[in-house]
N, C-alpha and C positions, 0 to 999 in steps of 0.2 A: 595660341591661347584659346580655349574652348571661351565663350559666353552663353549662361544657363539666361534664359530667358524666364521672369517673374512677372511680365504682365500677363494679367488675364484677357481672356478674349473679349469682344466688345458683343453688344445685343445680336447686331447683325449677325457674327461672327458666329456666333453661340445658333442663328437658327438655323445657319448653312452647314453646319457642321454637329455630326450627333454621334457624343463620346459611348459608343458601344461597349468600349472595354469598359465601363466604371460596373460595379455590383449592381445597382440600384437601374439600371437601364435595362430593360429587356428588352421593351418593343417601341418602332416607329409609331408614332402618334398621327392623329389627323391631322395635325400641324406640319408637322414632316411633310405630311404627302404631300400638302397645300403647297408648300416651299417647293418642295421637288419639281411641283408638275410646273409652277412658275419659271424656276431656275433651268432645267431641262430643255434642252433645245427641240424638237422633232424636227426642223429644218437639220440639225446636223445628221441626222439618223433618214438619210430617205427610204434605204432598205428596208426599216423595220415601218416607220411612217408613210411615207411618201412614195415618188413617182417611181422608185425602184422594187417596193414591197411588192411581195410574192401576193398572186389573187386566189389565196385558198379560202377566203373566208362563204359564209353564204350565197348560194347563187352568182359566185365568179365576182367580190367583190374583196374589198381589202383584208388581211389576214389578222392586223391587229383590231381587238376588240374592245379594249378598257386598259384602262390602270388604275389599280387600287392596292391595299395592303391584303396579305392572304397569311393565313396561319400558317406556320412549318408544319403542322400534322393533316394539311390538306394535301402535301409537296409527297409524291414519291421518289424520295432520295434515295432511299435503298435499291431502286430496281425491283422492289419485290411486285410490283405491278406491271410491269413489263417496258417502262421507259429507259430507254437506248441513251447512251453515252455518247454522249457528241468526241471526247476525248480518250485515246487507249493510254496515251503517256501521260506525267504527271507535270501537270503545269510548270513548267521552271520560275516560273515568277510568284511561284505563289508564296514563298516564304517574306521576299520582299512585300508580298501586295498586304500580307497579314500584318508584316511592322508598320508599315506608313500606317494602315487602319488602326493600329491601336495607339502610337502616335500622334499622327495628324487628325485620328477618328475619321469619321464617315463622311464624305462628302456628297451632299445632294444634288449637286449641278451634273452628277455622272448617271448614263443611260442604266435606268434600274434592270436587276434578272430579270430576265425571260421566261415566262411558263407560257405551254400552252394547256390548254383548259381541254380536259377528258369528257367524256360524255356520261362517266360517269360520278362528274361533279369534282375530282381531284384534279391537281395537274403536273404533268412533266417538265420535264427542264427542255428545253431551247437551246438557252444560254447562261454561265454566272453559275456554275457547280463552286468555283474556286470560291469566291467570295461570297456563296452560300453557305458554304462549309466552315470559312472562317466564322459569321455572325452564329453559323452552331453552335460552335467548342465556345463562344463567347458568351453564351445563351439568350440571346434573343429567340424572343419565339415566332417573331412575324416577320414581313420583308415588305420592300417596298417592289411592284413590280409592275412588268406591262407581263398585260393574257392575250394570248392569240386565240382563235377561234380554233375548235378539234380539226385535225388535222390527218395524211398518214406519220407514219414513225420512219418512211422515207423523206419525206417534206421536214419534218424534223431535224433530222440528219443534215440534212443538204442545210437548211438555214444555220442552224448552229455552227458548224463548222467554215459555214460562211462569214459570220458576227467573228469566230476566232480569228478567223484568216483574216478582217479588216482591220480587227480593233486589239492589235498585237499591242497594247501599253499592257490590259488586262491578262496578258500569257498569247504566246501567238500559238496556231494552230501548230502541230510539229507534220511531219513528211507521215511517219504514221499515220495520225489523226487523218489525215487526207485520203490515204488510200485503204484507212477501215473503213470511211463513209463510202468511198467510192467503190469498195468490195459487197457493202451492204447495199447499193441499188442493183446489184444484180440477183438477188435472193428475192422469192416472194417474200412481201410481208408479214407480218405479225395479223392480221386482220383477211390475208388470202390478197390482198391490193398485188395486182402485177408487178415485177421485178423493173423498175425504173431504167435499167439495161436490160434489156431482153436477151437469151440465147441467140445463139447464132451458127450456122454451120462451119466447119472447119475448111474453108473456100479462102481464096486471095479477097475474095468481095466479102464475107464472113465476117476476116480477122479485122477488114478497113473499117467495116461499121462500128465494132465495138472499138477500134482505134479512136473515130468521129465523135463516140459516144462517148468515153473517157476524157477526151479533153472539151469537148462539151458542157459539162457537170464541174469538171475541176473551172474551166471558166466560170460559169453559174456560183462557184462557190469562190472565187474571186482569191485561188489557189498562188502563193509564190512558191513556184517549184522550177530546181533545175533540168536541164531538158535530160538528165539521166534519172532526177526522180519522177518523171512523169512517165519515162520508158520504163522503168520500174514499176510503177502504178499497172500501165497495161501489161507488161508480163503478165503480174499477178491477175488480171482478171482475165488475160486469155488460158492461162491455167483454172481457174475458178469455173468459167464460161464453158472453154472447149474442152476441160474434162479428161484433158491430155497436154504431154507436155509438147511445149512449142519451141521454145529458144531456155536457153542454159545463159543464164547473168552470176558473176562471182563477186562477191568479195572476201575481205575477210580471210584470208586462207583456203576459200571455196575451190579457188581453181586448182589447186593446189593437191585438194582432194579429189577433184575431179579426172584431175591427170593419174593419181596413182589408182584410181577406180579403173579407168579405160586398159592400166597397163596391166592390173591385177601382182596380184604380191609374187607370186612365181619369177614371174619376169624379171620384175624389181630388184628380188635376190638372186636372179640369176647374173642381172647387169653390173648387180652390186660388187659382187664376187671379181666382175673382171673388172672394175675399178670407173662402172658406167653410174652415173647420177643425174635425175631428170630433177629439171627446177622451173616451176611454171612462171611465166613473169607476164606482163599486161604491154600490150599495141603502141606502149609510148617508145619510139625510134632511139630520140635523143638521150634516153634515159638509160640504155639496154648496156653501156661502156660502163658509165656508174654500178650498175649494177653488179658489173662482172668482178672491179675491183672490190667493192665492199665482200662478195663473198669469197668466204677463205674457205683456201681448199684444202681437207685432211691430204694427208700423207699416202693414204691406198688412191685416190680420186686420180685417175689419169685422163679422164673426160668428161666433161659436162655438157648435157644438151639441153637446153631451152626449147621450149615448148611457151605459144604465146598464144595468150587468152585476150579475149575485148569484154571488158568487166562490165557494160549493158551496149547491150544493141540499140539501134537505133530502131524503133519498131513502128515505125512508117514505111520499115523498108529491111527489112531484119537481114536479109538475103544478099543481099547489096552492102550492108554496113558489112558482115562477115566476110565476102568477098576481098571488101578494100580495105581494109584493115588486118585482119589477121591471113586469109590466105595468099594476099600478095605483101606479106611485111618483109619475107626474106630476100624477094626484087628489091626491095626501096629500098631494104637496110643494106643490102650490096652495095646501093646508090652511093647512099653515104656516106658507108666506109672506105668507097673509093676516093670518093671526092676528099675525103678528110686526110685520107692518106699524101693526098696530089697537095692539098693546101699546107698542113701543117708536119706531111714526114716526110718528105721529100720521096716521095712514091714508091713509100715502101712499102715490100709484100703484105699481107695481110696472115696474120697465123691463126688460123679457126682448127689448132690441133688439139686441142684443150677444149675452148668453150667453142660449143656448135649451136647456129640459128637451125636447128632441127625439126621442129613440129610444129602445129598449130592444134588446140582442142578444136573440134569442131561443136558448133555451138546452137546450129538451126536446123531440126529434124527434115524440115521440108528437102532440105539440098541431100538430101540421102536418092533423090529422082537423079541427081546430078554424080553420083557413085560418090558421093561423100558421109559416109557414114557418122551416125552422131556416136556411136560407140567405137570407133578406132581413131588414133591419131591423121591426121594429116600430115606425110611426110614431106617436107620441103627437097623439092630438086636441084 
C-alpha cells in the first residue's frame, strides 16, 4: 500500500533544500549559499579543498579560488568558447539524478559545480555538466559553485574526470570518458601548452614510457579500470602516439573480420566450395568444446578450422602475452583434450576430422623480426 505523504517540510527542512522545479524559483539566493557553504563539508572533498588538491593555482599554490553564485550566461556550456568535455558518453545516471531533484529538490549539503574561471572573465566546466543541464531545462539562471583558478584545458581534463571517477553516486566516469582524457594529454593544447604525454619513438624503451605514462594519469585520475581496459586505453595511445599500428585488439566480431581480411575473399570461396569454413574464436581453452557444439554445421560444411585470437593484449609485454596464449594454445589445448579424454572417456581417440585447432591471427607487428607476419595466419603444427 503506497502512503502519500501531506506533511510539509519544516523551516530547517525548507533551508537545506531548494525546490528548483516550482515556476517561481529561478535562482539560488544568498541564503542558499550561506547554507551551502555551512552545510558543505571541504574535509570531505580533499582533492578539490585540501591536502590532495591539484597546485595550479598562483605561484604553485592551491587550485581552488572561491565560492560564490555565477550566472549561466557567464558558463560556456555550449563549447563555443573552447571548453572540453570531461564526458564523451551520456551520464547513465542522469535520468535518475533529474527525478530525485525535482522530487526530493536540491540539496545543499552536496559539493556545488565546478567551474574554473577563464581569463577571460567567463568560465568552463571542471565538473556537474549533468546537474547543470538539469537546473537549465528547469530555468534557473544561476548556480551554486566552487571556481578554480585559469588553468590548462589538460589540468581540466585530468580533474574532472578525476571528480567523475570518485564521486560515482553523481554518474560514474565510464571506460570512454577515461581513455578520451587520456587520448587528450597526448595532443598539444588548445593554448600551444605541451602534450601532458609526450611522443615517443617506436623502441621497446619508447613504447614502456608511454605504457608508465598511461597508468600514471589513469592513477592521477583515481581510474576503476579492468586490466583489459587499461591495455586498451594504451593500445589506443600507442596508435595515437606512434602514428603506426602496433598490436591488433578484437572485439565485437572484430576478429572475425580480421581473419577473413588476412585470407582475402578468393580463398574464402575457394575453401568454401570444397566445404572449408574458418571461424575465429578467443584464447579461452575450456570454452573452445562449447563452442564447437553450439555451432551447427550446414550440410556442404565438411570441416571447420578455428583460428584463435587474444581479444586485448597485455601490453606491458604484448610479445609475450601473444606468444603464451595464442601461439602456444594448440600445445595446451592438446593437453587438455588428452587429459579429458584419459579422465572422463576412457581414452578415447580424439577426432579433429571436422573441427581443426588450426591457426592463430597474428596480432603484434613487432614479431614479424620473428617471421611472424602480422598479415598471414599462423598455422598451428
Amino acid at each position: 500500500m503506497n502512503v502519500i505523504n501531506l506533511q510539509t517540510p519544516s523551516i530547517e527542512e525548507q533551508t537545506v533544500f531548494v525546490d528548483v522545479a516550482r515556476d517561481n524559483i529561478t535562482r539560488f539566493t544568498e541564503e542558499n549559499l550561506a547554507t551551502y557553504e555551512v552545510l558543505r563539508s571541504k574535509a570531505c572533498y580533499p582533492e578539490v579543498f585540501g591536502y590532495q588538491s591539484p597546485q595550479w593555482g598562483p605561484n604553485g599554490t592551491s587550485w581552488y579560488a572561491d565560492t560564490g553564485l555565477v550566472n549561466i550566461g557567464l558558463i560556456n556550456f555550449d563549447d563555443k568558447y573552447g571548453g572540453q568535455k570531461v564526458r564523451v558518453t551520456t551520464n547513465p545516471k542522469r535520468d535518475a539524478l533529474e527525478l530525485k531533484i525535482e522530487r526530493a529538490k536540491f540539496g545543499l549539503m552536496h559539493l556545488g559545480i565546478l567551474l574554473v574561471r577563464r581569463p577571460d572573465g567567463r568560465y568552463d566546466f571542471v565538473e556537474g555538466r549533468t546537474r547543470f543541464g538539469i537546473l537549465l531545462a528547469l530555468g534557473m539562471t544561476n548556480i551554486i559553485a566552487e571556481i578554480m583558478h585559469p588553468t590548462t584545458a589538460a589540468n581540466v581534463r585530468i580533474a574532472g574526470t578525476k571528480m567523475n571517477n570518485l564521486h560515482a553516486p553523481a554518474g560514474p566516469a565510464s571506460f570512454e570518458d577515461n581513455r578520451e582524457t587520456i587520448l587528450s594529454l597526448t595532443e598539444v593544447g588548445e593554448d600551444g601548452e605541451p602534450a601532458v604525454i609526450p611522443k615517443q619513438k617506436n623502441t621497446v624503451s619508447g613504447r614502456q614510457k608511454l605504457v608508465d605514462d598511461v597508468n600514471h594519469w589513469l592513477g592521477e585520475m583515481q581510474a576503476s579500470l579492468t586490466p583489459s581496459e587499461r591495455d586498451q586505453i594504451i593500445e589506443a595511445v600507442w596508435d595515437n602516439v606512434l602514428q603506426v599500428k602496433t598490436v591488433y585488439s578484437f572485439k565485437n566480431g572484430e576478429a572475425q573480420e580480421r581473419l577473413e581480411e588476412i585470407l582475402g575473399p578468393k580463398r574464402i570461396a575457394e575453401d568454401a566450395a570444397k566445404g572449408i569454413i574458418y571461424l575465429a574464436y578467443s584464447d579461452n581453452i575450456k570454452n573452445l568444446h562449447a563452442a564447437m557444439i553450439r555451432h551447427k554445421l550446414s550440410n556442404t560444411t565438411k570441416e571447420v578450422r578455428l583460428v584463435i585470437y587474444k581479444g586485448t593484449l597485455a601490453m606491458s609485454d604484448p610479445e609475450k602475452c601473444w606468444k603464451e596464449t595464442v601461439m602456444n594454445f594448440k600445445k595446451e589445448f592438446d593437453v587438455w583434450e588428452r587429459d579429458l579424454s584419459v579422465i572422463r572417456f576412457n581414452n578415447t581417440n580424439i577426432d579433429d576430422s571436422i573441427y581443426k585447432v588450426y591457426a592463430g591471427i597474428p596480432q603484434v607487428v613487432s614479431l614479424e623480426k620473428e617471421s611472424i607476419s602480422i598479415n598471414e595466419l599462423y598455422i598451428y603444427q
